[in-house]
Each structure stands twice: as C-alpha cells, then as structure tokens.
C-alpha positions in Angstrom: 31.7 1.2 29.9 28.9 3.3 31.9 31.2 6.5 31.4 31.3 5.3 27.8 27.4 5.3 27.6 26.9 8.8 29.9 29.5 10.2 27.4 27.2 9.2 24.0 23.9 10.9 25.6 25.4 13.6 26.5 26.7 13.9 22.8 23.3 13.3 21.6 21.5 16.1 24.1 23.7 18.4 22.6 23.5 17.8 19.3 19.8 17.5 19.9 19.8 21.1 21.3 22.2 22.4 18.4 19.4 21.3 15.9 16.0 22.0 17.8 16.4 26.0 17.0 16.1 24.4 12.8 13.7 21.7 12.8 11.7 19.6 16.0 13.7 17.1 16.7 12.4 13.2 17.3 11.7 12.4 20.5 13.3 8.7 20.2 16.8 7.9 19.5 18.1 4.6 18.1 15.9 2.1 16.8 12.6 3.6 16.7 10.5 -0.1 17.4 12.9 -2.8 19.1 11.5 -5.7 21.4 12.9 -5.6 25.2 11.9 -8.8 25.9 9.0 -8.0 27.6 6.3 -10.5 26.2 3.0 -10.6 28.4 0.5 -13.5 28.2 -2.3 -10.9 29.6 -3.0 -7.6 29.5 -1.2 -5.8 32.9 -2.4 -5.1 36.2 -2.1 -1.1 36.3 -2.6 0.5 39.9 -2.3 4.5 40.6 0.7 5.5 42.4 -0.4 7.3 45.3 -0.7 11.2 44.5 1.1 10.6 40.6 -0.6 10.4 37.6 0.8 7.6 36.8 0.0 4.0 36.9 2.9 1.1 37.8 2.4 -3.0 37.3 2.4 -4.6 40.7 2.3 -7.7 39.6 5.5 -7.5 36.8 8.9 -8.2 37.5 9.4 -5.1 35.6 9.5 -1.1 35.6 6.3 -0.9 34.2 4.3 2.1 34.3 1.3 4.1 31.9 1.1 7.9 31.9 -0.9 10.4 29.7 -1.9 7.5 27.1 1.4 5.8 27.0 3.2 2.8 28.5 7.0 3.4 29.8 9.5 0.9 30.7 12.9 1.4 32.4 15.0 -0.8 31.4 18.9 -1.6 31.2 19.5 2.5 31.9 17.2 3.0 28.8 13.6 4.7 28.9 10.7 3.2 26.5 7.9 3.9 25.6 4.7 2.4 23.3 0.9 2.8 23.1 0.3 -0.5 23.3 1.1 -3.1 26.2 3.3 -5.3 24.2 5.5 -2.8 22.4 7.1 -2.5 20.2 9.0 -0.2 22.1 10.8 3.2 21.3 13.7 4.1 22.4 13.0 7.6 24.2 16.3 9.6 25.4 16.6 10.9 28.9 16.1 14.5 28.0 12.5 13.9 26.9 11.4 11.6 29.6 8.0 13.3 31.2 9.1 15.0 34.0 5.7 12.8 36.1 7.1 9.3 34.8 10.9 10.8 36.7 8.9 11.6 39.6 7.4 8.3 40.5 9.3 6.9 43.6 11.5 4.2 43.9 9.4 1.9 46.1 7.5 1.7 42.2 10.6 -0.1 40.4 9.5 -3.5 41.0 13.1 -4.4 39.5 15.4 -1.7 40.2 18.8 -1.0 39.6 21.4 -1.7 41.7 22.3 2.1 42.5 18.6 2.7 43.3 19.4 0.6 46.4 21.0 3.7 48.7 18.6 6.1 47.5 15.0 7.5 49.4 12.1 4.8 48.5 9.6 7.5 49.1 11.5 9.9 47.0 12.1 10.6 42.8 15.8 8.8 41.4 18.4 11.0 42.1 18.9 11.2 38.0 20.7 14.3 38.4 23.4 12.9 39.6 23.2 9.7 37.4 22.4 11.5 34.1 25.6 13.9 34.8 25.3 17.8 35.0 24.5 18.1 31.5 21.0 16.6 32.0 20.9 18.2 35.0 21.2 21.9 33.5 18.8 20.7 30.6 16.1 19.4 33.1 16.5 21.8 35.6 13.4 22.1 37.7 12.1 18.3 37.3 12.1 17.3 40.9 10.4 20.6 42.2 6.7 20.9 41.7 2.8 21.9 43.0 1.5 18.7 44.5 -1.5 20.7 44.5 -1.8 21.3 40.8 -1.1 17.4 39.9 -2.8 16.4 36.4 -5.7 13.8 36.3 -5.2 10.2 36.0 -5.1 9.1 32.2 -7.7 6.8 31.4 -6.3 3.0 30.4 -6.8 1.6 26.9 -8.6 -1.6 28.5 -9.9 -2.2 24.8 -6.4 -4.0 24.4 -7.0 -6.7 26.7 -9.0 -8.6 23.7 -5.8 -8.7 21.7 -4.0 -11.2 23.2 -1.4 -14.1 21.8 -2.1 -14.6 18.7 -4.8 -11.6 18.2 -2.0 -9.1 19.3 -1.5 -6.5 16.2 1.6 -6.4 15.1 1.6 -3.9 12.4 2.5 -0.3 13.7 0.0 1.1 11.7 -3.0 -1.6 12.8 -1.9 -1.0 16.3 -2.3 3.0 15.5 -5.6 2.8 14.1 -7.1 0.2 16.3 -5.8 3.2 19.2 -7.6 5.5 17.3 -10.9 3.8 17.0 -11.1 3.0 20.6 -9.0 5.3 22.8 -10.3 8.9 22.5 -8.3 10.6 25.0 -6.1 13.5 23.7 -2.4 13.7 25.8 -1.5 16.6 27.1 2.5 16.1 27.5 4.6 17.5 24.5 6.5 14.5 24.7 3.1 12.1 24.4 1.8 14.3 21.8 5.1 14.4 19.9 5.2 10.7 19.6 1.2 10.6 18.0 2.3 13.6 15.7 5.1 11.5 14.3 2.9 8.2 14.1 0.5 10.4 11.8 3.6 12.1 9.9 4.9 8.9 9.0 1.8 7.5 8.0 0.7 10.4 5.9 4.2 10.0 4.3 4.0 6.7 3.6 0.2 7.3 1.9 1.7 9.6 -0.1 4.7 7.5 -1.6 2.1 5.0 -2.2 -0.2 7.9 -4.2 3.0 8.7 -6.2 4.1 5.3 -7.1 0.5 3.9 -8.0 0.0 5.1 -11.6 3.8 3.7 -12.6 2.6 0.1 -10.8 -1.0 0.4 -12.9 -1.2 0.0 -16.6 -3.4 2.0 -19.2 -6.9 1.6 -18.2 -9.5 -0.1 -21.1 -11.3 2.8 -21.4 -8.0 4.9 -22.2 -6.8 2.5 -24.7 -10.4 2.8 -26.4 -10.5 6.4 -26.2 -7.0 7.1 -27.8 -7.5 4.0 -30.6 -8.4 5.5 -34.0 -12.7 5.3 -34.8 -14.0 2.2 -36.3 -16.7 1.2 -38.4 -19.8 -0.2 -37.2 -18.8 -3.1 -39.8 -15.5 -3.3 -38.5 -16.9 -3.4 -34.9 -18.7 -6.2 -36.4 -16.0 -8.2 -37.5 -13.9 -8.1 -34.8 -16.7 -9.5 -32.6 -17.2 -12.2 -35.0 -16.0 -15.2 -32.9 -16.0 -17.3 -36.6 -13.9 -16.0 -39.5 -13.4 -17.5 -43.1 -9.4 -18.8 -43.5 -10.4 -18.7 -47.4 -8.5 -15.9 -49.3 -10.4 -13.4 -50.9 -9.9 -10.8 -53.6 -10.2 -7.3 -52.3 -13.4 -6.4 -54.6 -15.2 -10.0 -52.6 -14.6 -8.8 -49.8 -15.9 -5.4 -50.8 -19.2 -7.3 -52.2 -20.1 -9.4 -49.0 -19.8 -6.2 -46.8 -22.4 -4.2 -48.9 -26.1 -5.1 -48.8 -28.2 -6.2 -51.1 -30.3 -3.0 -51.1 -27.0 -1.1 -51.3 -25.6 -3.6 -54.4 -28.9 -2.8 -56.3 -28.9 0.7 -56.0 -24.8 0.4 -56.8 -26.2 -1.1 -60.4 -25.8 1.7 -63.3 -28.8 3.4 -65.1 -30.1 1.9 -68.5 -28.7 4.1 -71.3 -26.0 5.8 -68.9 -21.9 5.0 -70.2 -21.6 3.0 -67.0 -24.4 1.0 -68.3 -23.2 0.6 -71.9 -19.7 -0.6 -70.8 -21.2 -3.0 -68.4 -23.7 -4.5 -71.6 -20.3 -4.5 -73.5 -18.3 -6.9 -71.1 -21.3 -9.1 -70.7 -21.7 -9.6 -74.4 -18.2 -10.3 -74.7 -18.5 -12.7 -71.8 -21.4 -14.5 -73.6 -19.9 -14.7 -76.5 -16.7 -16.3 -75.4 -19.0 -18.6 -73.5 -20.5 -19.9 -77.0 -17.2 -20.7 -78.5 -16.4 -22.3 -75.8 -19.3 -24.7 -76.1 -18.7 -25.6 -79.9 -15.0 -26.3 -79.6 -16.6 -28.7 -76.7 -19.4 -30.0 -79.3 -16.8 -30.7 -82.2 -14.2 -32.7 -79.4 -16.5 -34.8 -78.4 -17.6 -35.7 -82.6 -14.2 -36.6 -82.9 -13.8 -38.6 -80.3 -16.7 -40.2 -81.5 -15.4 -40.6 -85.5 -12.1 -42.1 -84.2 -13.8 -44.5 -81.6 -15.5 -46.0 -84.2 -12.9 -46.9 -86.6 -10.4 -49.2 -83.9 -14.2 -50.8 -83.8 -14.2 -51.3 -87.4 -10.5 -52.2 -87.5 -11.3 -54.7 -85.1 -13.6 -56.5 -86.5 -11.4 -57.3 -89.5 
C-alpha cells in the first residue's frame, strides 16, 4: 500500500513538472479544504523552535507547526496547510513543502511516525529517502543551508484567538478577509505567497461570475420600463392615478366632453352667423319642434282618457 502511495506522488511531481513550463501550477493537490480532525477548543500554544523560523505546539498531540503566516500539519504522510488554526486544511504535496517547515527536527513531532523513531532527534527527517529519489532530485539542496542567514520569526495571527467555538469563521472567504483586516504581514515563501495569490484568484473569479450573472437574476428596472413606455397625457396621467373610476358606460363623444373644460367647451361653441352655427340652430329647431308634438299627442291622450272615463260613469249610473 505505501509503495502504492510513493508511486501516485511521484506520478503527480512529474506531471506537475511536465506542466509548470505552460501555466503555474497549484500548490495543493486533492481536495483543496478537507477537515483532518484536528478540532481545537482554544487557540494553540506556539513556541519558536530553537534557531528555525518556525513555531511547533507543545502542548498538542499533533505535528503542529506556523511558518511565514501559515499553519502546517503533518499528518498520516500528508503535509497541510491553512491560515487559520482550525483549518480547513489543504492538501499541500511534498514537492512544495517550504524547505524551513522540512528542516524542523524530529524532537518537534510531538506525534511522530513510526519510521521517525531510528532517525537523529536533533536532525531534519531523512525525507530523501522516504519521498524516493524522485523527490530527492527535485528538492535537491533542502537539507543544506546558512544557519547564519536564517529568516525572521513570522509574527502570529493572535487576533484569532477571539474566534473560538461557535465564533470560529467558517466561510473561506470570511476567514480570508477577517486575515486581511488584521494580519498585515506579507510572506516571503513562493509557496505561502502562492497559496494567498490563489485565495485572491478565486475570489476575484467568483466576483466576477457573480457580475456576469446579476443582470439575468434582476428584472427591468421602473425607471427603464417608464423610459421605453410610449408618452402620456397629463390627462391620462390623471386617470390612471384616479384611485375611483365610473363602471357606467359611456359614449365616446361623453367621454370626450367630461375631459374638456368648461373654458375650453365655450370657446369649442361656433360663431353666430358662421355654417357651423347655422347647422347647429337647424338641429335645435328641429329638436324643439319634435319636442312640441310630442307634448300635444300627450295633451289629446290624456282628453281621451278623460271622455271615455266618463261614460262607464254615466253607464253606471243607469
């Protein structure tokens, strides 16, 4: 099973390395946030490792350590890695652990692996000859360096030890920008640096799909739907406010009437004298006298009913 494993990460170095000369490759294989199990109550205990610039957990029955900004865990023959305490964790592959975090000694694995047991406490893990040949060629030069020149101590994120239980951000984004906000230091490992560039990548990514994707989730805006509608009447504006309408129908020329003034139906009146005016006179005289006839045949129906009321009288009285 272990040669199974060595055999897949050496098949991902090297198609890592076939790629790298197209495009920068991710720095995390797998999964890119699992849980390991690691679930702390409080935020770590982080002590300096003598003459590293690295910190390790005393106190944790883990391999727990924070360099250049960033918390690593060795785990099950897996590297992690996560700016905050908690995780979630990424999966980081052997080729792009930092080349400090490889150095720390073995004494500092306060749960080592059972093949760390023959090796030097005071000394690095012989990865070399656990990672194979391959990782050996590829890392060349990891276990030889200037004690002299050693980096400075990374400052810890101790604004993370209000966000405990229940407080604890669990949104990668929240956890990036409450790391933002409060941590200023700037990494200075590729590897460190490659992880914040893809946090920012993917963020930036995922702003953008939501740009693209917001006008197709909004609908027309009221001022758009005004703007393109055809121009109304400041009568018709009028009577669409109304919140009271007549049900009644109504001819087209009432209608007409009841929306004109009375200023504007007395200046609508023709001139004395003008054809307008004549055929106007001519319809009213006709009206009037249809209204006249009507009034006699009313006058002469009510005579007869008069006459022949009083002849049953009559007829009665015989």
């Amino acid at each position: 099973m272990r040669r199974i494993r060595y055999g897949l990460i050496v098949l991902a170095m090297l198609l890592c390395s076939a790629t790298s000369a197209e495009a920068e490759v991710s720095v995390f294989i797998g999964t890119p946030h699992v849980s390991i199990g690691i679930n702390l109550p409080l935020y770590p205990e982080l002590v300096p490792v003598p003459g590293y610039p690295v910190y390790y957990a005393p106190r944790l029955q883990a391999n727990y350590f924070f360099y250049d900004g960033m918390y690593w865990v060795y785990q099950n023959d897996n590297w992690y890695a996560s700016s905050w305490y908690n995780g979630p964790w990424g999966m980081v592959g052997p080729q792009y652990v930092p080349v400090f975090v490889l150095r720390v000694p073995v004494r500092y694995y306060r749960q080592p692996p059972t093949y760390f047991l023959s090796w030097q406490a005071d000394a690095p893990p012989l990865w070399g000859s656990h990672w194979g040949n391959e990782w050996e060629q590829q890392r060349s030069g990891w276990d030889q360096w200037d004690r002299s020149a050693m980096p400075a101590l990374a400052p810890l994120p101790v604004y993370q030890q209000q966000y405990l239980g229940d407080r604890y951000p669990s949104s990668i984004d929240q956890q990036h920008e409450l790391h933002n906000q409060n941590y200023s230091y700037q990494p200075s490992d590729s590897v460190v640096q490659q992880y914040y560039k893809e946090r920012v990548g993917r963020k930036a990514a995922a702003a953008t799909r939501q740009e693209q994707l917001a006008p197709q989730q909004r609908g027309p805006r009221e001022q758009d739907i005004r703007d393109s509608s055809p121009q109304r009447s400041e009568g018709e504006r009028r009577e669409q406010l109304s919140p009271i309408q007549d049900a009644r129908p109504q001819s087209g020329a009432a209608v007409e009437d009841q929306r004109q003034s009375p200023q504007q139906q007395e200046r609508d009146k023709p001139e004395q004298g003008s054809p307008d005016a004549n055929r106007e006179n001519v319809k009213s005289g006709k009206a009037a006298s249809q209204g006249q006839r009507d009034e006699q045949n009313e006058e002469q129906g009510r005579e007869k009913d008069q006459e022949r009321g009083q002849k049953r009288a009559q007829e009665g009285g015989r």
